[in-house]
Each structure stands twice: as structure tokens, then as C-alpha cells.
C-alpha positions in Angstrom: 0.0 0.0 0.0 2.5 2.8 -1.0 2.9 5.5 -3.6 5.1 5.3 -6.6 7.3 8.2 -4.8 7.7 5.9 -1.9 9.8 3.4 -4.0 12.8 5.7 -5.4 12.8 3.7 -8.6 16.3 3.8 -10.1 16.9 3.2 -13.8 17.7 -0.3 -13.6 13.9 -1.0 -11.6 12.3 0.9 -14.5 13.9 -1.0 -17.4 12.4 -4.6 -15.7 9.6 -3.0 -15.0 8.7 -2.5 -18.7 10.1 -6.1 -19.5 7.4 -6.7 -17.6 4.4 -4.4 -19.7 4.7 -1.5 -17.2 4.7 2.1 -18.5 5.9 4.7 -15.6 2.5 5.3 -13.7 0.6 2.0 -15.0 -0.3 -0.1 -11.9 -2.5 -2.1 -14.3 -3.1 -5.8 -13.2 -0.2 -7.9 -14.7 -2.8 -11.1 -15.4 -5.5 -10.3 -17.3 -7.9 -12.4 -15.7 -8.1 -11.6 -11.8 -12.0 -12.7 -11.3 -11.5 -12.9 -7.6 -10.4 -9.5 -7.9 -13.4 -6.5 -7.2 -12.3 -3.0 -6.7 -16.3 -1.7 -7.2 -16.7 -1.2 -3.4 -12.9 -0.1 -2.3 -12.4 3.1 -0.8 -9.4 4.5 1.2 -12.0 7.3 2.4 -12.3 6.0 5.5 -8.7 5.7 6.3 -7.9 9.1 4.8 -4.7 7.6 2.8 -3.8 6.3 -0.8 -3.1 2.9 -1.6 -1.5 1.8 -4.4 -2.1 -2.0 -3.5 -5.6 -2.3 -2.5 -7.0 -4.3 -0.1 -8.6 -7.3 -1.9 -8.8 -10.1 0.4 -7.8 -14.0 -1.1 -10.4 -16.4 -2.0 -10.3 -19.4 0.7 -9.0 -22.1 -2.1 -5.9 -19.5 -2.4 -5.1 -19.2 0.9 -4.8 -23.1 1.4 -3.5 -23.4 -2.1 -0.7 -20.9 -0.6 -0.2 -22.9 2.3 0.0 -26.1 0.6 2.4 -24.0 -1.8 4.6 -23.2 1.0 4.3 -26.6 2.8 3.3 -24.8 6.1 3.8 -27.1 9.3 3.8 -25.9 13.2 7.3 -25.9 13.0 7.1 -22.5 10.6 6.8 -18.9 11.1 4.7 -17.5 9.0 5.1 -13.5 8.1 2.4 -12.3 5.7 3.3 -9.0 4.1 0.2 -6.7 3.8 -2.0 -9.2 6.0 -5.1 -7.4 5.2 -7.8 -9.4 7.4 -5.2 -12.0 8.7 -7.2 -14.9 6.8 -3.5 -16.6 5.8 -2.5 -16.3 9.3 -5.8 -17.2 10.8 -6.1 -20.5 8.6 -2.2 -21.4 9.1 -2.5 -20.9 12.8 -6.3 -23.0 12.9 -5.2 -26.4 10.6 -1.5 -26.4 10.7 -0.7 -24.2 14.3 1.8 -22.5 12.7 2.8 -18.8 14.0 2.6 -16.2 12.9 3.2 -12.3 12.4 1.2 -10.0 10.2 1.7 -6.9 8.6 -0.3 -3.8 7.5 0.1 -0.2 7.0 -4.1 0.4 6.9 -4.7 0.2 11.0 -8.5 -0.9 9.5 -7.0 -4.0 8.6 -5.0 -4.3 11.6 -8.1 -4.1 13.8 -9.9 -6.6 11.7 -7.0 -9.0 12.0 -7.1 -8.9 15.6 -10.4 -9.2 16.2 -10.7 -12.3 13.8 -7.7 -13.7 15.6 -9.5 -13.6 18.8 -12.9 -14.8 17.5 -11.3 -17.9 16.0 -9.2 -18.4 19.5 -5.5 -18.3 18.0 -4.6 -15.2 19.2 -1.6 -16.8 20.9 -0.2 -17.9 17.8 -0.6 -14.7 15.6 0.7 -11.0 16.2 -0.6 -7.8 13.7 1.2 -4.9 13.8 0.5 -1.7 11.6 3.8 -1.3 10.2 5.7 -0.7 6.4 6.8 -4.0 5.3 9.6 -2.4 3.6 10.4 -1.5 7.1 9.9 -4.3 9.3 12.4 -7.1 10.6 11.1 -9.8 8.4 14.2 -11.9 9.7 12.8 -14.3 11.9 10.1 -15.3 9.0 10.7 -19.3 7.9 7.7 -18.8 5.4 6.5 -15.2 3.9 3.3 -14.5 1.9 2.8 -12.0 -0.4 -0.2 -10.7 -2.2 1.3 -7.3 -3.8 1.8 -5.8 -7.3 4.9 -6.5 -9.2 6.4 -3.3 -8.7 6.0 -3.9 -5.1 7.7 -7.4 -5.3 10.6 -6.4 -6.7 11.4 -3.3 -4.9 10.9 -6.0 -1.8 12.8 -8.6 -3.2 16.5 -7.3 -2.1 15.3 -7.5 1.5 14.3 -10.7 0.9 17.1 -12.1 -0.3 19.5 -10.5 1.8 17.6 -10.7 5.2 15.9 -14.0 5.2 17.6 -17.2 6.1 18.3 -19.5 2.8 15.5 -22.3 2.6 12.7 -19.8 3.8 10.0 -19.8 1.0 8.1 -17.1 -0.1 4.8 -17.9 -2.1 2.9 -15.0 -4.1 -0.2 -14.3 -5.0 -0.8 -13.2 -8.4 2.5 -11.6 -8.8 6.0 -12.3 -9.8 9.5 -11.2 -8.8 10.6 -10.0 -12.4 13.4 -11.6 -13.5 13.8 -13.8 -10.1 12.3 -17.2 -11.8 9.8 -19.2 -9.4 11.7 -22.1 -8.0 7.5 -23.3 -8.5 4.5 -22.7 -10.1 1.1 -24.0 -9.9 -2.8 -22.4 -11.1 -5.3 -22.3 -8.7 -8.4 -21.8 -11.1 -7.5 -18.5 -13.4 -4.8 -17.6 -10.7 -1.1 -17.9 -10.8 0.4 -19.3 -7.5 4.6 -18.5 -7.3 6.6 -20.3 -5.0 10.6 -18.8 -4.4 13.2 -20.5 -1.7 15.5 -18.3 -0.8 19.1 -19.4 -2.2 22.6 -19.1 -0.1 25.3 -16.6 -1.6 27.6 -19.3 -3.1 29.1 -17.2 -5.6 33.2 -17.1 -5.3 36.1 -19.1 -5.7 35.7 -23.0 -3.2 38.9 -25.1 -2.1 38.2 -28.3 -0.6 40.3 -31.8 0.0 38.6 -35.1 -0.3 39.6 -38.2 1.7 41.6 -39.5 -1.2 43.8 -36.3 -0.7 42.6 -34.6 -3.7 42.1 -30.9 -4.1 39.2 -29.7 -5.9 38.5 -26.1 -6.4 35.6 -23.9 -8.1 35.1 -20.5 -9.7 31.0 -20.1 -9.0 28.9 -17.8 -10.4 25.0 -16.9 -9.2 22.1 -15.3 -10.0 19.3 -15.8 -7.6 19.0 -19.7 -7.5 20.8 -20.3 -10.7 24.8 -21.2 -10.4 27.3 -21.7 -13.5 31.2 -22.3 -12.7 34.3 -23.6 -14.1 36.2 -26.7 -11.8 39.8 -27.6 -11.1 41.1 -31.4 -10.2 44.5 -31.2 -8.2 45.1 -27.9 -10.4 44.1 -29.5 -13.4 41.1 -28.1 -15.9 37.9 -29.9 -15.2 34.6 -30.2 -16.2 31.8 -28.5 -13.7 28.7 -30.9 -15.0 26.1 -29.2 -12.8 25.2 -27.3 -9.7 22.2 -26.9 -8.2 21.2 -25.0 -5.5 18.0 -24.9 -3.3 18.3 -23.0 -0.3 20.9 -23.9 1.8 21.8 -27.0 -0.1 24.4 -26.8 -2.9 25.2 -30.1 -5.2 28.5 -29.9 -7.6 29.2 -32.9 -9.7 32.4 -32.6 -11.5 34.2 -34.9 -14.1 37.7 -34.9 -15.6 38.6 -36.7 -18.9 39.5 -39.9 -17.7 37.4 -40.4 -14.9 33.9 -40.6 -13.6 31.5 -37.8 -12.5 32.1 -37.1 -8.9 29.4 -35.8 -7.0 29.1 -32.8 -3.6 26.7 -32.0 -1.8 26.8 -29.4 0.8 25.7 -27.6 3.3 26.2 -23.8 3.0 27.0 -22.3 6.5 28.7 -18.9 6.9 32.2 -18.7 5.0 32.1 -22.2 4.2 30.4 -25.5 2.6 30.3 -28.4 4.8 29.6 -32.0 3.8 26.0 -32.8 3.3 26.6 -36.4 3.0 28.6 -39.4 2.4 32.6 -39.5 3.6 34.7 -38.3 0.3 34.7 -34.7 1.1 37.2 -34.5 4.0 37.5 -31.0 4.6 35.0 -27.9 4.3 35.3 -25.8 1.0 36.6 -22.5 2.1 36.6 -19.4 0.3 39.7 -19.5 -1.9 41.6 -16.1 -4.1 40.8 -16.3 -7.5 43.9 -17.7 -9.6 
């Protein structure tokens, strides 16, 4: 719910903005067929402010379609990102007792979020605060919702990806993150669900040993989920097959001339990628100086 001034657009924003079919000042619906989507009866009068995302609250099959999308259990915290009502956070919370924490700037919306928290009997499992969600700490989130524009999404999406731990999933509404390609898609009717998992930074230069005293080393490079590389075998050339990252988990299979593909997968923890299974890799890959 924010004005175009509120975004600070750079030139960048604006050229994937019109890869997208946006003209500067054209908030128009980026799927042309929205039928759960009325705007006859909104009005901001009551409120006194403008909002550029109106409140249009999901159809119940989305919100469990979401939450099926996101694979919601009680072991999740769920942060939903203009909450309207709180229905996402009141269904989550009901079949699934997730928590969770909902934001809104419209204090209307707030209110009615707390008071159908309470008349459902979850309001131990849910907070709603009035807040910007380009604002809030969204840190502790395990699983955000979204139901924005896509101008919205992808002034959002650095925050995301920089501030939310890798294997969270975020799940949209309607709208996509630009050039950011779901990691899933699915319809629900005339509607497009998006499904994202937030990727670890892997891009850089990787030394590791295995326990057959070889050296293996990778040159990595990433955009969003999507890694590409060159590999080296005890200094020599190799061939770096595939890699394949989903959140937190990174898989590297590499294969020299005379030899079979071998195959990593690992964990990515801060400054370094441990084993994710089996015994052949026999030290952590460390950050290593481009040669």
C-alpha cells in the first residue's frame, strides 16, 4: 500500500519494469484475468490515505493453495506481508498451528486481524502490527506470503534475499518477482500461485580436499538460484557438470577426462560448505583467491 514516490525507482527497476508491460505510472493488473479481484466497493475514504495496492482479500482455495504451496507445518513462522484481514494467518494458525506475524500499513486492517484472531481463539499464535513492510524485521520469517503488485515485489525482493535465512519460502499471489524465476509454479483456477526458496550466496572461488587427498576447487557464479562455474582437479582443468542450489543446499558434480563424474553435496554455512553427505569430502570448501 505505497505510492510510486515511496519506491525511489532507479533506472535499472524501471527498465524490468517495462520487461514486464509497465509504463511509468501503469499499476495495471499484470494477469488479465483476476475474477477474484473486485475494486467496485474499495475506498481508502475511511482511512484518509492512498493505496496503491488495494486491499482485496484471497479467495479461501488461495489461501490453502498458498499454504499447501509453501508446505506450512507448526514448526514454521509464517510473516504475511500486507496481512489485510489476517485470513493466511488465521487458517495457518487454525489447521496447521503455525505462528505467525502479520503486517499492514491500513490500522483498519489491523483491527480486523485482531479481532478475527481472537474470535477464532489463535490469538496466541498470531501477532498484527501496523507497520511498512519495507520497514519491518522480516528476519525471523521461515515462510512469507505476499499478495502485492509487481512493482511492489521487486522493490521487496532485495530485502528478501539479503535478510531471510536460505530455505525460507516465499509464495505469491498473483504476482511475480521479475526476473527472479519461481523455483514453483502452480494455477489455482484462473490464478497464478509463485513459490521462491530463498538461495545461499555461493558465488566465489571454493577449495576443498577429499579423503583420497585430492584438491578440488571452483570458480562459481549466481544469479538468484541459478549457479554456473568452471572446476579444477589437483590444479588441473575440469569439467563442472552441474550445480544446483536450493536453499541452503548446494550439489557440484564434477568430471575430468579420464574419470567418472564425482558428485558434492553441501551444506552452506557462513564462509564455508560443509559435507552434506557421504565421507569423500574430507574438509569444508573454504573461500579461496581467484587464480
Amino acid at each position: 500500500m505505497y505510492n510510486q514516490s515511496d519506491f525511489n525507482i532507479d533506472d535499472e527497476m524501471i527498465d524490468e519494469l517495462r520487461d514486464l508491460g509497465y509504463e511509468l505510472n501503469d499499476y495495471s493488473l499484470s494477469d488479465s484475468d483476476f475474477r477474484d479481484l473486485d475494486f467496485d466497493g474499495y475506498s481508502t475514504e475511511d482511512s484518509g490515505m492512498i493505496l496503491d495496492v488495494p486491499y482485496v482479500p484471497s479467495d479461501e482455495k488461495i489461501v490453502h493453495s498458498l499454504l499447501d504451496l509453501a508446505e506450512v507445518t507448526n514448526k514454521d513462522t509464517l510473516y504475511d506481508l500486507g496481512c489485510g484481514d489476517g485470513r493466511i494467518l488465521v487458517a495457518a494458525a487454525l489447521e496447521r498451528n503455525a505462528h505467525g506475524v502479520g503486517i499492514d500499513i491500513d490500522p483498519m486492517r489491523i483491527n480486523e486481524a485482531i479481532e478475527y484472531a481472537g474470535h477464532t481463539g489463535v490469538e496466541h499464535l498470531v501477532h498484527f502490527a501496523e507497520a511498512d513492510l519495507m520497514e519491518v524485521d522480516i528476519s525471523a520469517a521461515t515462510v512469507v506470503t505476499l499478495y502485492l503488485l509487481d512493482i511492489v515485489n521487486i522493490k521487496l525482493r532485495p530485502r528478501l534475499l539479503d535478510e531471510l535465512q536460505p530455505g525460507t519460502r516465499v509464495v505469491s499471489h498473483a504476482f511475480n518477482m521479475g526476473d527472479w524465476k519461481p523455483d514453483q509454479q502452480q494455477r489455482c483456477g484462473s490464478i497464478n500461485l509463485y513459490k521462491w526458496i530463498i538461495p545461499a550466496k555461493v558465488a566465489g572461488s571454493w577449495e576443498w580436499q577429499t579423503s583420497k587427498g585430492e584438491t578440488y576447487r571452483v570458480e562459481l557464479k549466481q544469479k538468484y538460484q541459478e549457479v554456473t562455474g568452471k572446476a579444477w582437479l589437483n590444479g588441473e582443468v575440469a569439467q563442472l557438470k552441474s550445480a544446483l542450489l536450493s536453499g541452503d543446499l548446494l550439489e557440484l558434480i564434477v568430471q575430468t577426462e579420464c574419470a567418472r563424474p564425482v558428485s558434492f553435496l553441501m551444506r552452506c554455512e557462513p564462509k564455508q560448505l560443509v559435507a552434506a553427505e557421504g565421507n569423500l569430502q574430507a574438509t569444508p570448501a573454504l573461500k579461496a583467491p581467484k587464480r
